[in-house]
N, C-alpha and C positions, 0 to 999 in steps of 0.2 A: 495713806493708802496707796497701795501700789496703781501706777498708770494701765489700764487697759489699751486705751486704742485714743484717738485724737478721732472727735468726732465733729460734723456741723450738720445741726438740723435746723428746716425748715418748715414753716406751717400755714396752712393755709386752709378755709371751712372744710372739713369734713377728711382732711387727710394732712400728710406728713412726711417726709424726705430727708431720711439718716444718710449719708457719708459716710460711714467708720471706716477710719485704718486702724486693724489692731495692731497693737505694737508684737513685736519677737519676743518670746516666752521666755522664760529664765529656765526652762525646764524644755524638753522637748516634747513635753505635751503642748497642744495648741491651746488658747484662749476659749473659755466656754462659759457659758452662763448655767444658773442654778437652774431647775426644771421651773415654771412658770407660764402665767397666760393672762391676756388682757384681751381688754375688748376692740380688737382691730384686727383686721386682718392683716397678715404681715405677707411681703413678697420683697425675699430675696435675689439681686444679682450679682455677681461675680462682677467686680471692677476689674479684676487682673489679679486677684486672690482667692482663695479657695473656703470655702464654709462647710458645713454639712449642718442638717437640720434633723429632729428626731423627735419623736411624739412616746408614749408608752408604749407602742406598738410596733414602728417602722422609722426608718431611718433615711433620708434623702440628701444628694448633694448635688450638684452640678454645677450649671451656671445660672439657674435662675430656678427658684422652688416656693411656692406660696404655702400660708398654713392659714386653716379659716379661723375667724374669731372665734375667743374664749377656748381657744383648743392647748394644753397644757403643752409645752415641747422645753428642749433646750436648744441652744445656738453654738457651734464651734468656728472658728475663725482662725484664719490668718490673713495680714494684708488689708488690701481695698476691696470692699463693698458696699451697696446701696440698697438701703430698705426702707420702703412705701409703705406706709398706714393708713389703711382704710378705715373711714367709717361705716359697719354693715349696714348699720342704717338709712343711710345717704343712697339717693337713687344710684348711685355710678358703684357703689359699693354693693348694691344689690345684684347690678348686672357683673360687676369682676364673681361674686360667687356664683353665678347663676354659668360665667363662661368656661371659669378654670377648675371647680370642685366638684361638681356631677355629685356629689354626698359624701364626696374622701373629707377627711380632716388633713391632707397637706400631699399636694400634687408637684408635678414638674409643669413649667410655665414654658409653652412654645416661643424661641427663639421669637419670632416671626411677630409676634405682638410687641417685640420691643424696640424695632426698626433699628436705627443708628442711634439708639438716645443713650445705648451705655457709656461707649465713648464719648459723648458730648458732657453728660455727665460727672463722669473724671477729670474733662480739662476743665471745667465750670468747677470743682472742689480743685483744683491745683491753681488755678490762676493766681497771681499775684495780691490782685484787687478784689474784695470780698464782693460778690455782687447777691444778693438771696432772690433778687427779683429775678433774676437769671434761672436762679436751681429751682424755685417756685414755674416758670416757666415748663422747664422740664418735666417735675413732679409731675406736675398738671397733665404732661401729656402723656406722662407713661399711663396716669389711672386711667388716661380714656384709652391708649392702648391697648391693656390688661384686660378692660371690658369690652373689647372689639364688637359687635355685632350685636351683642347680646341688650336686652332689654329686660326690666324692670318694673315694677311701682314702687313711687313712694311710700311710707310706710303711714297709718291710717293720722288724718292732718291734727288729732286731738293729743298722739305722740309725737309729733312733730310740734307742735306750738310747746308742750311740756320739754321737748328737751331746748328748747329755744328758748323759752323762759328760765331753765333751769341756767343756761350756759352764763345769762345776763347774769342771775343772783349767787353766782357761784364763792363769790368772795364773802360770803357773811353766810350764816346758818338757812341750812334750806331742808325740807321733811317735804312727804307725799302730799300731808294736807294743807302744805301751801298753796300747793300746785292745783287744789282740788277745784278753785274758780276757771283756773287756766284752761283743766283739762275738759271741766264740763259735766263730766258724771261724778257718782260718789265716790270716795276714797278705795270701796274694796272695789267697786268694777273698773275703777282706773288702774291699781293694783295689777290685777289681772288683765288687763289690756296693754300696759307697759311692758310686763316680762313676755305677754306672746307675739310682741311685735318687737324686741330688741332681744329677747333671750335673758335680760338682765331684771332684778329687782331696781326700783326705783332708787335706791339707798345705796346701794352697789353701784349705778350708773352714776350716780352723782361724784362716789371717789374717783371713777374714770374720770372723768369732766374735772376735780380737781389737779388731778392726776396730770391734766395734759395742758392745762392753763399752770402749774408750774412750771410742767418743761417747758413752757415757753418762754419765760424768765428767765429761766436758766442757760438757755441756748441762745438769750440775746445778751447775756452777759452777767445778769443778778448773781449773787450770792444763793449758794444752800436755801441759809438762813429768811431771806428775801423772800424768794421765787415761793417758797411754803410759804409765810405768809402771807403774804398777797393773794395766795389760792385760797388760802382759810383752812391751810391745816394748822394745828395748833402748833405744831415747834417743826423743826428740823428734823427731829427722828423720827416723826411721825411720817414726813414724807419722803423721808431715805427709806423707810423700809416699807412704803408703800412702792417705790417705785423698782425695790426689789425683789416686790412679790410679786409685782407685773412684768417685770423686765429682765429680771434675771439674775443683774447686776448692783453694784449699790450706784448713785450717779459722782457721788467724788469721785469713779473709778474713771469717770470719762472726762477727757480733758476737750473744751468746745473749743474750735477755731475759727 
């Protein structure tokens, strides 16, 4: 499969820190992803390359542009950039949509919330010496950045111990009504309690959650083949095309460094 971009990501509770450099096209069209959406919010910056972002509706580019979770878009690329994945759930991810989306599904992000972190950034992805605990560092401090002022609640603690639980049991077969001692009420009002406090069915949240415990494997070095199972998807094309129905891209396309 052809190389897209040389990528290193980073993870940490409730969020994430992409590095892409896309590589030069063979075409003079720039590098872009299929139309897609996952559950995170995403917040691109310009490293010293140029992107543009697009929903069904509008189209954005600059130097720094968020899109809120589960909102379908594609990505266009050249060069260096950096994109942070929120989890909406998560108190800090509550208050990033609460400061930067006002009810858009994908804004431009004020300079000013990102202090000097682009640059540090870039020379933290270019250093010699791999450090994550560094870019981890960083990530950390853009999400609080991105949330500037803004405030939150947690989301209600009977979804929060269920996706807590859920995160633990992720490698082996999990259903709603495992969950249902966890969560404390029946299966249909925890149903209904789950998707209006994450937006997601419980079933759906769960492949995110697999979703994102393989790229983690993956970005620390595992094989395809690996990082799937050890999530508990059942093969490798099971989780190739899951992560190119959330991402855009297939992930052989991205080479980790």
């Amino acid at each position: 499969m052809e190389l897209l971009a040389h990528t290193r990501i980073v993870m940490w509770e409730g969020a994430s820190l992409w590095v892409v450099d896309a590589t030069p096209a063979a075409s003079v069209e720039p590098r872009r992803t299929d139309f897609h959406a996952h559950h995170a919010i995403q917040v691109t910056i310009s490293l010293g390359g140029r992107f543009r972002l697009a929903t069904a509706d509008t189209h954005v580019g600059g130097d720094a542009v968020a899109v809120a979770a589960d909102v379908p878009h594609d990505y266009e690329a050249e060069g260096l950039a950096a994109m942070v994945f929120i989890e909406p759930e998560s108190r800090l991810g509550r208050a990033v949509t609460r400061n930067l989306f006002n009810g858009a599904a994908i804004a431009q992000v004020p300079l000013t919330l990102l202090g000097d972190l682009r640059p540090r950034i870039a020379d933290a992805f270019r250093a010699p010496n791999r450090d994550d605990a560094a870019l981890i560092e960083l990530g950390r401090a853009l999400v609080a950045g991105l949330a500037g002022d803004a405030r939150a609640d947690a989301p209600d603690p009977r979804v929060r111990r269920m996706i807590a639980w859920a995160a633990e049991q992720i490698d082996g077969p999990v259903s709603l009504s495992d969950a249902v001692p966890v969560g404390g009420l029946s299966a249909s009002r925890l149903r209904h309690l789950f998707v209006e406090q994450t937006g997601l069915p419980f079933r759906t949240y769960l492949l995110w959650l697999r979703l994102t415990r393989a790229l983690q494997g993956f970005a620390a070095g595992a094989s395809l083949t690996q990082a799937a199972h050890e999530a508990g998807f059942a093969d490798q094309a099971h989780f190739s095309r899951t992560f190119r129905r959330m991402f855009g891209i297939a992930p052989a396309a991205l080479r980790m460094t």
